[in-house]
C-alpha positions as CSV (number, residue, x, y, z in Angstrom):
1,X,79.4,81.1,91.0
2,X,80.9,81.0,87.2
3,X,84.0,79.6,86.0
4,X,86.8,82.0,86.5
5,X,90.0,82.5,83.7
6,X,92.8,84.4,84.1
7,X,93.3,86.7,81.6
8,X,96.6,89.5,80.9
9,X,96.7,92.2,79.2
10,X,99.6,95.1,79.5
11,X,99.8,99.3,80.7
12,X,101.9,101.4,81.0
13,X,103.5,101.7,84.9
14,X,102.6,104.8,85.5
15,X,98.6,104.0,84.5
16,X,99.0,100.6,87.5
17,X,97.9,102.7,90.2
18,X,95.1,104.0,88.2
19,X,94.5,101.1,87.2
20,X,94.2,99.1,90.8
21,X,92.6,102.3,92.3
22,X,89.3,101.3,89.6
23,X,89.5,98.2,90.7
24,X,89.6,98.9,94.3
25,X,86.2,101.2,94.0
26,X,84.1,99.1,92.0
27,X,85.0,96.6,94.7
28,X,84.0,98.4,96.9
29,X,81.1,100.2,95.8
30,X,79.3,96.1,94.9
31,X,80.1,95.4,98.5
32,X,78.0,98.4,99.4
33,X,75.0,96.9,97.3
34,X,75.6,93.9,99.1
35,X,75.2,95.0,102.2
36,X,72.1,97.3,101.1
37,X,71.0,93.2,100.0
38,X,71.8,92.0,103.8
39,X,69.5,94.9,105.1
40,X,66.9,93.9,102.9
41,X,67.0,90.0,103.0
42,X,66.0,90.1,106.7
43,X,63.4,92.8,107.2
44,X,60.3,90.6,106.4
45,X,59.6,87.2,107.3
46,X,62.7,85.3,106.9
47,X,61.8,81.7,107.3
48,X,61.3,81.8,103.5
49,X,62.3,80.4,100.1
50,X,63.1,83.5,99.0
51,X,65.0,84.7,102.1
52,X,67.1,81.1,101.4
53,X,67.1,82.3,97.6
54,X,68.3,86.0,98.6
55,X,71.1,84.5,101.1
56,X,72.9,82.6,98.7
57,X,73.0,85.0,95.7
58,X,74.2,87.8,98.4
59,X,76.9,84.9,99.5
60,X,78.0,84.4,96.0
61,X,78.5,88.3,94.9
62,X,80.6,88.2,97.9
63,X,82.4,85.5,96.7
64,X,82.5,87.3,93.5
65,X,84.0,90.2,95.4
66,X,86.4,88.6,97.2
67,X,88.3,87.3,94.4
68,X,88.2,90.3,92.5
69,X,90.1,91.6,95.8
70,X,92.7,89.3,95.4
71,X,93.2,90.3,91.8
72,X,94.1,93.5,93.3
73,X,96.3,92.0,95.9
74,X,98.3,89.6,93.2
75,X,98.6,92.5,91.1
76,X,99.9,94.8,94.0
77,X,102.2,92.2,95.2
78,X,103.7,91.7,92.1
79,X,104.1,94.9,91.3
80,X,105.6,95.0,94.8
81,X,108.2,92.3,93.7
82,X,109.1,94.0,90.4
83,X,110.2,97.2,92.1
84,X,111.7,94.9,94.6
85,X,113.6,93.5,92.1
86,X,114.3,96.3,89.5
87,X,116.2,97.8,93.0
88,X,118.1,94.7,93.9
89,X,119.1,93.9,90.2
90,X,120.5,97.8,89.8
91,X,122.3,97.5,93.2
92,X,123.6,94.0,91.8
93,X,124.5,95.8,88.7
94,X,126.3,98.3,90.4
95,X,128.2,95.9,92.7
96,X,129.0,93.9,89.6
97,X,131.1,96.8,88.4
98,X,132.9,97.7,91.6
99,X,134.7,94.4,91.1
100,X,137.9,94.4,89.1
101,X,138.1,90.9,87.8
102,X,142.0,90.2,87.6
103,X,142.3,92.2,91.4
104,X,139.6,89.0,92.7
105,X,141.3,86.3,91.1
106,X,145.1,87.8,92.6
107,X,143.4,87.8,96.1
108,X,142.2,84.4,95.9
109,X,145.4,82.9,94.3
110,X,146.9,84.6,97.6
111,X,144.8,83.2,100.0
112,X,145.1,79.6,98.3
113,X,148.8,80.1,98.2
114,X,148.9,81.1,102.4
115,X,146.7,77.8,102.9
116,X,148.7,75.4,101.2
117,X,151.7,76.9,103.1
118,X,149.7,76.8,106.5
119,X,149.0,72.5,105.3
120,X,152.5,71.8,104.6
121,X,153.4,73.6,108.0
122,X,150.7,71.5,110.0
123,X,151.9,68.5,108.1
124,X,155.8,68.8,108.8
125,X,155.2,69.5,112.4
């Protein structure tokens, strides 16, 4: 098998599923020819150098295949995590600006104020 490189290159969003859907079929339609390979490598004699020759380029397409099927899992988990994240970073947004500021800091100047009262009464008894 080749050397592999990763390579990036940028759609639009709303092309991704498009996009991944490709990739998906032309995956699946070399495994196909694979397995029309399999059927094939064995129906003559196969205690031969081509059947050892035929074996090991049908192993390495799959190989082939299988990574390009984990391309399409990478780029489905990470558009996965993006949405994930565009969510949690709008609800963040949204919690950010729920909070008043000066009403947080009063709350905890109270609480600090009833525990140094509840340490001096723990201390005096």
């Amino acid at each position: 098998m080749g050397q592999r490189i990763n390579i990036q290159y940028t759609i639009e969003i709303d092309e991704l599923e498009e996009e991944v859907r490709r990739l998906i079929v032309t995956n699946v339609s070399n495994f196909e020819t694979i397995i029309e390979k399999i059927r094939g490598a064995y129906e003559d004699n196969v205690l031969t150098h081509n059947t050892i020759e035929d074996l090991d380029l049908i192993r390495q397409e799959m190989a082939r295949v299988d990574m390009r099927m984990l391309d399409c899992v990478n780029i489905i988990e990470g558009y996965l995590q993006y949405k994930s994240g565009s969510q949690n970073d709008a609800l963040s947004t949204e919690l950010l600006e729920q909070i008043d500021p000066l009403e947080e800091f009063s709350a905890l100047k109270e609480k600090i104020g009833k525990f140094k009262e509840s340490e001096a009464n723990e201390v005096s008894d």
